[in-house]
VEXVOSE-750075 format. One record per atom (N, C-alpha, C, O, CB): residue number from 0; atom name; x, y, z. Coordinates in pm, whole numbers, plus 50000, padded with zeros to 5 digits. Glycine has a CB too. Example, Ala and Ser with C-alpha at 12.3 -4.5 7.8 and 13.67 -1.06 7.14 Angstrom:
REM VEXVOSE-750075
+-----+----+-------+-------+-------+
|   k |  a |  east | north |    up |
+-----+----+-------+-------+-------+
|   0 |  N | 51319 | 49431 | 50780 |
|   0 | CA | 51230 | 49550 | 50780 |
|   0 |  C | 51320 | 49670 | 50780 |
|   0 |  O | 51424 | 49668 | 50846 |
|   0 | CB | 51131 | 49553 | 50905 |
|   1 |  N | 51285 | 49775 | 50708 |
|   1 | CA | 51367 | 49894 | 50714 |
|   1 |  C | 51290 | 50003 | 50787 |
|   1 |  O | 51341 | 50114 | 50804 |
|   1 | CB | 51408 | 49940 | 50572 |
+-----+----+-------+-------+-------+
END
This chain:
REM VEXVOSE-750075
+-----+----+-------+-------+-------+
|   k |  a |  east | north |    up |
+-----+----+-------+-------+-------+
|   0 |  N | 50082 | 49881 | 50000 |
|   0 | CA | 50000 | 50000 | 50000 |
|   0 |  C | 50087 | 50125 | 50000 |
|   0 |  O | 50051 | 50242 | 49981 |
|   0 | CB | 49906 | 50000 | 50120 |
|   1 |  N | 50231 | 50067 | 50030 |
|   1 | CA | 50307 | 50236 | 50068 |
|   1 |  C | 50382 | 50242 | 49882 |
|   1 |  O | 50412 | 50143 | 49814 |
|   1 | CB | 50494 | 50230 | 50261 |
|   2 |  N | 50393 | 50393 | 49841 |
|   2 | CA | 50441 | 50408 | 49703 |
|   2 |  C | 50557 | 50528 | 49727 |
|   2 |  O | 50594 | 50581 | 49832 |
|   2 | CB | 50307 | 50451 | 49588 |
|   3 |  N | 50587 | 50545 | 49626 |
|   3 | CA | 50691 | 50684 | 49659 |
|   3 |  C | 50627 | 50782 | 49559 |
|   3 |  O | 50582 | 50761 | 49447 |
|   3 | CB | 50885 | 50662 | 49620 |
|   4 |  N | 50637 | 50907 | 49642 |
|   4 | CA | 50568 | 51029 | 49640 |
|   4 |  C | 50599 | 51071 | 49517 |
|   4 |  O | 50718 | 51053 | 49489 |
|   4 | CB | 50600 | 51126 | 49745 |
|   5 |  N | 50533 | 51120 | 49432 |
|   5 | CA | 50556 | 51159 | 49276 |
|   5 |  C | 50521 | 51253 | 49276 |
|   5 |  O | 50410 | 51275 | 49325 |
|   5 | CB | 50502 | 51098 | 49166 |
|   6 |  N | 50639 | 51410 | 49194 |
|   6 | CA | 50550 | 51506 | 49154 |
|   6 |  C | 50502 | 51574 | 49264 |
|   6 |  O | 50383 | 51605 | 49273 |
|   6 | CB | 50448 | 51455 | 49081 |
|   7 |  N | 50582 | 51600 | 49345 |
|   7 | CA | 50520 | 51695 | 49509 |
|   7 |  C | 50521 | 51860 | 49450 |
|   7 |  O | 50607 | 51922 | 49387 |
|   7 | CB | 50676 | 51681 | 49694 |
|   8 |  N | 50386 | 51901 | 49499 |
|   8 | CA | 50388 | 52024 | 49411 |
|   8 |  C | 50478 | 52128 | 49523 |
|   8 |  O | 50439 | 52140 | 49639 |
|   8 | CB | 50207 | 52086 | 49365 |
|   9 |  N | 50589 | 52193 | 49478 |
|   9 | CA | 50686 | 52245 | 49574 |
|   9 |  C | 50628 | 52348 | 49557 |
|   9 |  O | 50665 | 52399 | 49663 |
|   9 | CB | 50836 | 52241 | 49563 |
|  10 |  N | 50555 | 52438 | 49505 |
|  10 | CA | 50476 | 52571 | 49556 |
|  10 |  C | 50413 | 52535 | 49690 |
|  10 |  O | 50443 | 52571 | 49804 |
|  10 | CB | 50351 | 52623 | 49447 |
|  11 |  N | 50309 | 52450 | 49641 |
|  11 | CA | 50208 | 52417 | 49757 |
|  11 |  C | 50315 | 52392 | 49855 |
|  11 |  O | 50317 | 52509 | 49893 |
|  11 | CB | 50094 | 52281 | 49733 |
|  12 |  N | 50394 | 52343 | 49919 |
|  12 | CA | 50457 | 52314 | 50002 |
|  12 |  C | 50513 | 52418 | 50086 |
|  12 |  O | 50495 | 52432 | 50207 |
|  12 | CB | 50526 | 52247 | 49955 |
|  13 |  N | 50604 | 52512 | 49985 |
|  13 | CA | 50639 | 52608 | 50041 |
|  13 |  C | 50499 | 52691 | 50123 |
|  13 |  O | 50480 | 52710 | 50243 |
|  13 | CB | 50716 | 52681 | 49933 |
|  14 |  N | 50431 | 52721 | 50024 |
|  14 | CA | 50327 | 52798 | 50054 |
|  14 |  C | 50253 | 52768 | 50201 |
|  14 |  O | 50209 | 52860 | 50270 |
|  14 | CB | 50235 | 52781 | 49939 |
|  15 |  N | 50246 | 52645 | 50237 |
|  15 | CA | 50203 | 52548 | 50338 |
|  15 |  C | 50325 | 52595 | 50422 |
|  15 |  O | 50290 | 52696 | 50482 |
|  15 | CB | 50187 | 52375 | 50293 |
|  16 |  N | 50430 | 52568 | 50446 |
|  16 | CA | 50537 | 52589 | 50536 |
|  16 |  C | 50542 | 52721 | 50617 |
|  16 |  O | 50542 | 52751 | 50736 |
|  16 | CB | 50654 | 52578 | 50462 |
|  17 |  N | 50547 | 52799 | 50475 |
|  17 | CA | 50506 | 52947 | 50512 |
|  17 |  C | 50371 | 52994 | 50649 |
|  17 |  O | 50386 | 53055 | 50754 |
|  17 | CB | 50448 | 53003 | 50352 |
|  18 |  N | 50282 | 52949 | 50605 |
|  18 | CA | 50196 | 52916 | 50658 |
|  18 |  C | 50207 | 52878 | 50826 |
|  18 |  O | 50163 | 52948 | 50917 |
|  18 | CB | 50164 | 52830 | 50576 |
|  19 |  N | 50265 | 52767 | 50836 |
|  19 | CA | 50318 | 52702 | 50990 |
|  19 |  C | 50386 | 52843 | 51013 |
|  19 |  O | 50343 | 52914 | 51103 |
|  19 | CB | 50446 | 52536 | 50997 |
|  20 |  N | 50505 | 52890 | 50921 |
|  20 | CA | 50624 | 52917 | 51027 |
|  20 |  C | 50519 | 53055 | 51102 |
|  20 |  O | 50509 | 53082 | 51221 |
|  20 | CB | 50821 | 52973 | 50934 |
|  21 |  N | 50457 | 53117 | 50995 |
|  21 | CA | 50350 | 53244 | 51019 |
|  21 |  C | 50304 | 53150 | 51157 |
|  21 |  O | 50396 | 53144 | 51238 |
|  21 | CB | 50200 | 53288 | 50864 |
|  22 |  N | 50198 | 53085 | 51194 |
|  22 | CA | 50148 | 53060 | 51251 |
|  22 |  C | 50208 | 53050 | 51406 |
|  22 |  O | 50174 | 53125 | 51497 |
|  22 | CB | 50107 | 52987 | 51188 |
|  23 |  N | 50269 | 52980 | 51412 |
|  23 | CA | 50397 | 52895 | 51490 |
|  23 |  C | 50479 | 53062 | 51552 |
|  23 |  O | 50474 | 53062 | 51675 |
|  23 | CB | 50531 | 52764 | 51335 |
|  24 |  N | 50531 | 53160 | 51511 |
|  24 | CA | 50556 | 53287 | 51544 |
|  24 |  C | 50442 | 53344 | 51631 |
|  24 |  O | 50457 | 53377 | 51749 |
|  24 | CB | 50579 | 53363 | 51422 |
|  25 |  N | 50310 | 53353 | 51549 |
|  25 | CA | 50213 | 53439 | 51625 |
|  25 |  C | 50138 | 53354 | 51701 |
|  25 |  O | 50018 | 53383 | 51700 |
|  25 | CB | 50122 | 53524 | 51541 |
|  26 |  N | 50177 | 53226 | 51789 |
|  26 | CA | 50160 | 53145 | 51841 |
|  26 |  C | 50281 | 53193 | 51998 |
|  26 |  O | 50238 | 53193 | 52113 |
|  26 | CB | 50173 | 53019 | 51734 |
|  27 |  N | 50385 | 53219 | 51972 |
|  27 | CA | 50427 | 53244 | 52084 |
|  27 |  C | 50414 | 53402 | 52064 |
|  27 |  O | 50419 | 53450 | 52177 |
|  27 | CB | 50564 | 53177 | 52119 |
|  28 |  N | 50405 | 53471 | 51999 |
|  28 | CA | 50386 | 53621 | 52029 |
|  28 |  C | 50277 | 53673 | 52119 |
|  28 |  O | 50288 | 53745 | 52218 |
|  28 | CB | 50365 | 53688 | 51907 |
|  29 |  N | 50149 | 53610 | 52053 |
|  29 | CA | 50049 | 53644 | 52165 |
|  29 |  C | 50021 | 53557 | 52288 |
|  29 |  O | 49936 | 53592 | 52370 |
|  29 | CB | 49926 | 53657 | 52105 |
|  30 |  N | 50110 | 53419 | 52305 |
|  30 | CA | 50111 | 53391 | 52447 |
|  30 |  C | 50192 | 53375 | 52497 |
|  30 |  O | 50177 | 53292 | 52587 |
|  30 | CB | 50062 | 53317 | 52488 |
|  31 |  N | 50321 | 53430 | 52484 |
|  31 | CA | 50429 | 53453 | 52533 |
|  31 |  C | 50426 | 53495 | 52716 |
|  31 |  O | 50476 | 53432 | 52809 |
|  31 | CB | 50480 | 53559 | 52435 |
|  32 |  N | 50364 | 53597 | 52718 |
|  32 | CA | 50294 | 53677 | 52844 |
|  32 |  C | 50256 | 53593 | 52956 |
|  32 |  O | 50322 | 53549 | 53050 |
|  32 | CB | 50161 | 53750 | 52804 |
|  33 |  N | 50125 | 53578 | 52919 |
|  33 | CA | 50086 | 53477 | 52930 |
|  33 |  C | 50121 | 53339 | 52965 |
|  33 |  O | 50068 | 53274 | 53055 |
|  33 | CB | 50055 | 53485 | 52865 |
|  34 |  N | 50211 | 53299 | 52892 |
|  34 | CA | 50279 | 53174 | 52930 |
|  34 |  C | 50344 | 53163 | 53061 |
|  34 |  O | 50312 | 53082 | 53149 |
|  34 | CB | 50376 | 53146 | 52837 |
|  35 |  N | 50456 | 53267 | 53070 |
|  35 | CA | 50534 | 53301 | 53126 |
|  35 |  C | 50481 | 53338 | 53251 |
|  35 |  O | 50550 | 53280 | 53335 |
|  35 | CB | 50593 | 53375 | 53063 |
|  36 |  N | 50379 | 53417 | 53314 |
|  36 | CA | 50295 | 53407 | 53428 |
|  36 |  C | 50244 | 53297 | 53440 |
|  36 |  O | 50258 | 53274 | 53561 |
|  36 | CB | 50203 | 53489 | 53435 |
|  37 |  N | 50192 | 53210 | 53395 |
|  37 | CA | 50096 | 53084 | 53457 |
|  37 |  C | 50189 | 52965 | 53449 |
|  37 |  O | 50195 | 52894 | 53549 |
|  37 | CB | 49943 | 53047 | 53362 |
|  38 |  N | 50261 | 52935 | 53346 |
|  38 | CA | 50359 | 52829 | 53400 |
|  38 |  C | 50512 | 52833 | 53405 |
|  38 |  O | 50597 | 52744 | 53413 |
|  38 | CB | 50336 | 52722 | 53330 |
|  39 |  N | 50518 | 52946 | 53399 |
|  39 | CA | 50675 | 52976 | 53429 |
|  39 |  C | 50758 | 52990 | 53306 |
|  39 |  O | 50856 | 53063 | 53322 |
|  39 | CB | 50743 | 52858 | 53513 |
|  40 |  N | 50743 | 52938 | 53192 |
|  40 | CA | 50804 | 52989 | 53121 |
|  40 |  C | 50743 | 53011 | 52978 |
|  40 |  O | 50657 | 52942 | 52923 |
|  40 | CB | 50905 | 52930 | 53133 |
|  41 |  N | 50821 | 53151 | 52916 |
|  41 | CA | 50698 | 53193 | 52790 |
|  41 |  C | 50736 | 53143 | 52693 |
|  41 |  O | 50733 | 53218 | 52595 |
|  41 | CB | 50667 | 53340 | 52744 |
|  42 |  N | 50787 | 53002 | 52669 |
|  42 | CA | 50820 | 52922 | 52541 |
|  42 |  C | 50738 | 52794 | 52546 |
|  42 |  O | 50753 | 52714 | 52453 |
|  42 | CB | 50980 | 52887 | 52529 |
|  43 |  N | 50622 | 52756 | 52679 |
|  43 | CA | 50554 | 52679 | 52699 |
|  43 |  C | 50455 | 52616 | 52564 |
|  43 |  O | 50438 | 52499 | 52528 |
|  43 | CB | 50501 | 52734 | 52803 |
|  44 |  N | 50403 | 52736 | 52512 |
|  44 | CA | 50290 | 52734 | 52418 |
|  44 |  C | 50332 | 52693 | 52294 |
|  44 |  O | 50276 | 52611 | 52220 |
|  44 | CB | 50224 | 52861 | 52405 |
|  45 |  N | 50463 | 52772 | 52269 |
|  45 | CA | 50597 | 52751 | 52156 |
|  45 |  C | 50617 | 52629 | 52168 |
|  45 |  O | 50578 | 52582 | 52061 |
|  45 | CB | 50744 | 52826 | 52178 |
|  46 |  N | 50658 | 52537 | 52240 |
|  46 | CA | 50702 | 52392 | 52267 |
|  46 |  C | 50568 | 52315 | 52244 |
|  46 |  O | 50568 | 52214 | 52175 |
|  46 | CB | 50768 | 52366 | 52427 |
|  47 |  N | 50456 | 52362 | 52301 |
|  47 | CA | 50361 | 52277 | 52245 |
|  47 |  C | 50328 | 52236 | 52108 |
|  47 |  O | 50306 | 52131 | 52047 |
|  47 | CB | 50269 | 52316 | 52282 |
|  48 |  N | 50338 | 52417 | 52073 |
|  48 | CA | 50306 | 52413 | 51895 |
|  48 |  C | 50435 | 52340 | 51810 |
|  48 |  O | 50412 | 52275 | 51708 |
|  48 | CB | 50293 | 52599 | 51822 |
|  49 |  N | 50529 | 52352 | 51847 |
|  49 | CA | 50662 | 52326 | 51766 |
|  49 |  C | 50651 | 52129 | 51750 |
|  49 |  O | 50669 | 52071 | 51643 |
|  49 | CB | 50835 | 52400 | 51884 |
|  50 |  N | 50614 | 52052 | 51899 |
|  50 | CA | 50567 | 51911 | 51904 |
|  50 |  C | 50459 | 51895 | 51801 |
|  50 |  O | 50469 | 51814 | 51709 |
|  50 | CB | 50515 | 51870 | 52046 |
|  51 |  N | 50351 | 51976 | 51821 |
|  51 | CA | 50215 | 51943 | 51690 |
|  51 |  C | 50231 | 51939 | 51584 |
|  51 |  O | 50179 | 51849 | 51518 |
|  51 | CB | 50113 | 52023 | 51667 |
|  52 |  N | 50314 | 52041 | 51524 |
|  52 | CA | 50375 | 52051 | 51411 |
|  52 |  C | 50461 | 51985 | 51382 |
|  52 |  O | 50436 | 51968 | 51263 |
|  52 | CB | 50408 | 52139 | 51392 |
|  53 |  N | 50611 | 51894 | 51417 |
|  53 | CA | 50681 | 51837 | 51421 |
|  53 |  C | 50567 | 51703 | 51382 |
|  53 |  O | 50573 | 51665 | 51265 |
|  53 | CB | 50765 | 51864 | 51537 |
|  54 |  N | 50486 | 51645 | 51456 |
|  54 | CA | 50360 | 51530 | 51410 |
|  54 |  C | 50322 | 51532 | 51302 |
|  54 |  O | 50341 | 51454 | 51208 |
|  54 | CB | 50237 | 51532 | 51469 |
|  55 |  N | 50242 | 51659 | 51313 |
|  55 | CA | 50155 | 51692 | 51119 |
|  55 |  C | 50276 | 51682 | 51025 |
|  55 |  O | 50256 | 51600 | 50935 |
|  55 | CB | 50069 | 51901 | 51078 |
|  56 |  N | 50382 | 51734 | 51019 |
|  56 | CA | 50466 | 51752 | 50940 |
|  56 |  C | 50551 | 51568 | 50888 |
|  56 |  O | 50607 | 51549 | 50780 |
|  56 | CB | 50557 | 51877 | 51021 |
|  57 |  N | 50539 | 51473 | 50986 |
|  57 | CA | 50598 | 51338 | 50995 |
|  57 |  C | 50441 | 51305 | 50915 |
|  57 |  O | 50423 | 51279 | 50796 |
|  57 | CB | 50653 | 51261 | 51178 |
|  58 |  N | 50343 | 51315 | 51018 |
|  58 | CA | 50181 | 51266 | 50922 |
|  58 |  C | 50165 | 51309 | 50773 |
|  58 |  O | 50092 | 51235 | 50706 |
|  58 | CB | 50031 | 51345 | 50994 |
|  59 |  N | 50213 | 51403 | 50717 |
|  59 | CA | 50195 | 51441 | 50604 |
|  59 |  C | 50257 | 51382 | 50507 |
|  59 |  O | 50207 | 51352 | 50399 |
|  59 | CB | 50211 | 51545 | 50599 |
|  60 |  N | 50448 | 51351 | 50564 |
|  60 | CA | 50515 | 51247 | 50447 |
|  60 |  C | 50477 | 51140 | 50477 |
|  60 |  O | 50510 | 51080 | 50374 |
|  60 | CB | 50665 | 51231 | 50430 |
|  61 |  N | 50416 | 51041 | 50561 |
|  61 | CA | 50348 | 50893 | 50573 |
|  61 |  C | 50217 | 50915 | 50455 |
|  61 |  O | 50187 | 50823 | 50379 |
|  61 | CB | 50279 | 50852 | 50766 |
|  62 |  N | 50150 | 51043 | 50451 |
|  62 | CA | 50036 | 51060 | 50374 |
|  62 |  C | 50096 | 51075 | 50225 |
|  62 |  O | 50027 | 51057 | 50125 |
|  62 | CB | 49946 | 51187 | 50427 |
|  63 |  N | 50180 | 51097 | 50224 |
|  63 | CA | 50230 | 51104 | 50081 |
|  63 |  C | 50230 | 50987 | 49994 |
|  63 |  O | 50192 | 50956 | 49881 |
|  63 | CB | 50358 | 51147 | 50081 |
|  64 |  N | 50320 | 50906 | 50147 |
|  64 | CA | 50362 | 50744 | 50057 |
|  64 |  C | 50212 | 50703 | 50064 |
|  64 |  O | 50190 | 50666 | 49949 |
|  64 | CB | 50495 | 50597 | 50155 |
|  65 |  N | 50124 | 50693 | 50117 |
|  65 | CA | 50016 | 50620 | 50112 |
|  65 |  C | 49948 | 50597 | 49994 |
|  65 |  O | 49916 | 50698 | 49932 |
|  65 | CB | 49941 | 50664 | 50187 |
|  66 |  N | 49920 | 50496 | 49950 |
|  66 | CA | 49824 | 50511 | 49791 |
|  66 |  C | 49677 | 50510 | 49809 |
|  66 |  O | 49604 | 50411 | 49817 |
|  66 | CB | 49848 | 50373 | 49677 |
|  67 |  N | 49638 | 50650 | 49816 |
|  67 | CA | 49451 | 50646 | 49850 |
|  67 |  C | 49380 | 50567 | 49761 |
|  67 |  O | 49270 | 50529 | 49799 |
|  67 | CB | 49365 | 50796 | 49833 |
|  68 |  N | 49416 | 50535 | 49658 |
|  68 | CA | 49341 | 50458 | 49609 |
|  68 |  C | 49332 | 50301 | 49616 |
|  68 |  O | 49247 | 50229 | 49565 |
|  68 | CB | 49350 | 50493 | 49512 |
|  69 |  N | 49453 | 50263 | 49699 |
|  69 | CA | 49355 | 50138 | 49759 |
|  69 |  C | 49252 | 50172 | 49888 |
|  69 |  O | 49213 | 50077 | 49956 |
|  69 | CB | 49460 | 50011 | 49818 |
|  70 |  N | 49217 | 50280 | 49912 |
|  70 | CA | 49158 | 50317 | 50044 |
|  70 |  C | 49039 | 50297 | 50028 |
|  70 |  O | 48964 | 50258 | 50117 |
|  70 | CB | 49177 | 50446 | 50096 |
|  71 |  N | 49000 | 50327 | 49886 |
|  71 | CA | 48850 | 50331 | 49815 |
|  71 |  C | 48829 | 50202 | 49895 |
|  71 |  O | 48812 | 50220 | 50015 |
|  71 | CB | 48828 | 50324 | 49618 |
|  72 |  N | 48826 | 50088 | 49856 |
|  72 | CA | 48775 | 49948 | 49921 |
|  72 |  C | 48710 | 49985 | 50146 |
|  72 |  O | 48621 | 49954 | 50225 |
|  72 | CB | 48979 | 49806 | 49899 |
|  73 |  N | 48794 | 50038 | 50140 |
|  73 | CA | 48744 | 50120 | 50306 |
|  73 |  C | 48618 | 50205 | 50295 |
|  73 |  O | 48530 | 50202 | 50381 |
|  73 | CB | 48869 | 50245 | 50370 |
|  74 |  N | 48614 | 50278 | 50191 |
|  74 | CA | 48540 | 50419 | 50217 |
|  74 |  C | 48390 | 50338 | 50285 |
|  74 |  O | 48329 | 50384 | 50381 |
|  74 | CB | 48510 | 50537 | 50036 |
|  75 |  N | 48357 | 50227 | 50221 |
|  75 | CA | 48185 | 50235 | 50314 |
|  75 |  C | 48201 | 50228 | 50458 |
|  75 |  O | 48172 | 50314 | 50541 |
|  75 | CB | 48067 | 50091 | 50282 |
|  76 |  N | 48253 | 50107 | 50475 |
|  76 | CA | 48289 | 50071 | 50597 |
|  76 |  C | 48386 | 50110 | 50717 |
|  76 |  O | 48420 | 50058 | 50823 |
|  76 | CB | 48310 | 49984 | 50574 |
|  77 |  N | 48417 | 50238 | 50643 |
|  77 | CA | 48488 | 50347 | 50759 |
|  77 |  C | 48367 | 50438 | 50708 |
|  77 |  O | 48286 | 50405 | 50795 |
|  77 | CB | 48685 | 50420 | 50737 |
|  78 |  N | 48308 | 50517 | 50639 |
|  78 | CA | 48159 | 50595 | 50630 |
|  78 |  C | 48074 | 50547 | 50759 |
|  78 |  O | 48033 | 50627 | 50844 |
|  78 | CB | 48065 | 50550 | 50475 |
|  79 |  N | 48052 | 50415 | 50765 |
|  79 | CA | 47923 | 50342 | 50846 |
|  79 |  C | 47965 | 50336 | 50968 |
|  79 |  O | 47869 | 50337 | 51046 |
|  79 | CB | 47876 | 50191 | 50803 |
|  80 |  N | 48102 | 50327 | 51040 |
|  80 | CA | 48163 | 50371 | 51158 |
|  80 |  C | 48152 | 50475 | 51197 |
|  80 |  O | 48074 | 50510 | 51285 |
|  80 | CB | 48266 | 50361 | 51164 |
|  81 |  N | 48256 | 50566 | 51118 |
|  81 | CA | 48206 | 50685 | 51160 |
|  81 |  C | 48059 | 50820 | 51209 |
|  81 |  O | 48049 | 50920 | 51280 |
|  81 | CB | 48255 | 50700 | 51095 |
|  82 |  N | 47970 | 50735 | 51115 |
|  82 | CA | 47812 | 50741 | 51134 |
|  82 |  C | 47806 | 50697 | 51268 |
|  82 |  O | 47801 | 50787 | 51352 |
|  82 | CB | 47718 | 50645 | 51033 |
|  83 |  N | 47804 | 50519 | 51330 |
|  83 | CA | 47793 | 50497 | 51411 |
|  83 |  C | 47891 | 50591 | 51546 |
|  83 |  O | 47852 | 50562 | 51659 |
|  83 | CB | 47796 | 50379 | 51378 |
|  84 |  N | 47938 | 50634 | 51544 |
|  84 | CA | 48033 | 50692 | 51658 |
|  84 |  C | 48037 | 50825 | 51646 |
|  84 |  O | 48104 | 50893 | 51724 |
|  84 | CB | 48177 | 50644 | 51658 |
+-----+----+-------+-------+-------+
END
């Protein structure tokens, strides 16, 4: 089921990166303060986000290799789960 990634559109990527690093900045800017009064230090929120991202960013090249199209054979029976739950 795993393939190698073909054709990664490197705009989108960048553009996406861009994106985090934006995010990930105004992530400790506005709770920097904040941080730093309630648990002692104002890189708390920063360390959280930097771990989440570090995940999505590992989840995204596993999503690459993945071939969705054997997934099709799933789609009802993850549909009818997810309904149920």
């Amino acid at each position: 089921m795993m393939n190698r990634p073909r054709d990664v559109d490197k705009l989108l990527i960048i553009v996406v990166g861009l994106l985090l690093l934006i995010g990930t900045v105004v992530v400790y800017s506005a709770s920097a303060m904040f941080a730093d009064s309630r648990y002692g230090s104002d890189t708390f929120f920063f360390q959280r986000q930097l771990i989440w991202l570090g995940l999505s960013v590992a989840a995204l090249f596993i999503a690459m290799r993945v071939n969705y199209r054997a997934l099709c054979k799933l789609a009802w029976p993850l549909l009818i789960i997810s309904m149920i739950l």
